[in-house]
C-alpha positions as CSV (number, residue, x, y, z in Angstrom):
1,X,33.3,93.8,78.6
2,X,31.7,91.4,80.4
3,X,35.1,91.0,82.8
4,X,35.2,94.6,83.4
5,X,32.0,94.3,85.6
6,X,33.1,91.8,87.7
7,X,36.7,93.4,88.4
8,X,37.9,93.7,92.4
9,X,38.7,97.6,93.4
10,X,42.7,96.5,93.6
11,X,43.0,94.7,90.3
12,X,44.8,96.8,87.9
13,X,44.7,94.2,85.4
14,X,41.1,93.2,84.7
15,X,42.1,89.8,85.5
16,X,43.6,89.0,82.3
17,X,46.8,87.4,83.6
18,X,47.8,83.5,82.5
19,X,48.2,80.9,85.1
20,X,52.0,81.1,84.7
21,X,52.0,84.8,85.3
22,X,50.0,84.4,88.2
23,X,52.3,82.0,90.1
24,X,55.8,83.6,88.8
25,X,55.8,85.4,92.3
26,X,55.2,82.6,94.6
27,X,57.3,81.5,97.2
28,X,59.3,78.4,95.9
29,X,60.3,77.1,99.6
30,X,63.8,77.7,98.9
31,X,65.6,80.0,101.2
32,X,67.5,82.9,99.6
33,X,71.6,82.1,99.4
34,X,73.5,84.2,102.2
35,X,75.9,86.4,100.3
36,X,77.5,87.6,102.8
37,X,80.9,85.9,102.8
38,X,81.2,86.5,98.7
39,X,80.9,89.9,99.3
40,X,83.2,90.1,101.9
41,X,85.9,88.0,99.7
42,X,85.1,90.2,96.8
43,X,86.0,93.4,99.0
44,X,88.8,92.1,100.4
45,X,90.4,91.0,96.2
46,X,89.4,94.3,95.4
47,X,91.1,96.1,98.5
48,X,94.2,94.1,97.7
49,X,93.8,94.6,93.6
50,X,94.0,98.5,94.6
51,X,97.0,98.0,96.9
52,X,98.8,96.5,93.9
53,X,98.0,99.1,91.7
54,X,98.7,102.6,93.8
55,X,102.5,100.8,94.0
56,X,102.2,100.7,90.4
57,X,101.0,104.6,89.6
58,X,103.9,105.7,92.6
59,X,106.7,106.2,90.5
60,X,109.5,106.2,92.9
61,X,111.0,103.5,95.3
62,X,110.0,103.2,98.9
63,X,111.9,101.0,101.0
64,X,110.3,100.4,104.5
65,X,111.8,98.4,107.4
66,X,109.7,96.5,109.4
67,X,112.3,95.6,111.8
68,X,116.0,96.7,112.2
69,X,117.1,93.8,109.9
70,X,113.9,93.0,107.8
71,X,113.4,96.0,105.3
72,X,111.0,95.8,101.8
73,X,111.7,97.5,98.9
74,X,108.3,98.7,96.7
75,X,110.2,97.7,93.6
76,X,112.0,94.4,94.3
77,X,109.7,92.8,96.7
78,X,106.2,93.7,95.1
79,X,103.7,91.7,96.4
80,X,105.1,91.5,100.2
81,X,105.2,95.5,99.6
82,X,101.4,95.2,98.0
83,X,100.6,93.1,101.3
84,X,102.1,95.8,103.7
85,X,100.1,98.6,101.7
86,X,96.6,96.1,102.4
87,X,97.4,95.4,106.0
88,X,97.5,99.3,106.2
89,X,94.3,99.8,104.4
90,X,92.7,97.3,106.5
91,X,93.5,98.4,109.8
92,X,92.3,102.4,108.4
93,X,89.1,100.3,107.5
94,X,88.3,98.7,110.4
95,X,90.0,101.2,112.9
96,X,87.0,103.3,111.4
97,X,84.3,100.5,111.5
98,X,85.3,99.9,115.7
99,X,85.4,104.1,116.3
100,X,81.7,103.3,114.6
101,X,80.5,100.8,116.6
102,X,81.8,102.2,119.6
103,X,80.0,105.6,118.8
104,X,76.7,103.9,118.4
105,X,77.3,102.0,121.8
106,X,78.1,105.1,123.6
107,X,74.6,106.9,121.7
108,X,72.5,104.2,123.5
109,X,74.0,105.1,126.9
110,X,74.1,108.9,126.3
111,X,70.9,110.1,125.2
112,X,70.2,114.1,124.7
């Protein structure tokens, strides 16, 4: 009882914490890892793991030429077919991200 008398206004604790507890949340001096470029690569698997696999659910064969002598079946030429189905994805993806960016330009110019 006699801690509860000397108690600050903020401490919700009644200073009863160990020394350990105390310094768990102290800054270490390390700097926190970048994670940027993990998350990116792990998108980009992912993207291409889902390319794979809407070839798979689609039933049917669809042949697509590239050029006038250069055509890719879905069925015999599966993972050049899965990278044409990515590239496609990826240029959605990031046709969207640049109509973003450019949007958000053009609000800095235009302001109602």
């Amino acid at each position: 009882m006699d801690n509860s008398l000397k108690k600050t206004v903020w401490s919700l604790q009644d200073n009863v914490r160990t020394e350990d507890q105390r310094n768990a949340f102290k800054p270490t001096g390390k700097k926190p890892r970048n994670k940027t470029l993990q998350y990116i690569l792990i998108s980009i698997l992912v993207l291409f793991i889902v390319s794979f696999l809407l070839l798979q659910f689609y039933q049917e064969t669809i042949e697509t030429c590239i050029t006038d002598n250069f055509c890719i079946n879905s069925k015999e030429d599966v993972l050049l077919y899965t990278f044409y189905v990515f590239a496609n994805i990826c240029i959605v993806i990031l046709s969207i991200v640049g109509a973003y960016a450019i949007g958000k330009k053009l609000s800095q110019y235009i302001k109602i």
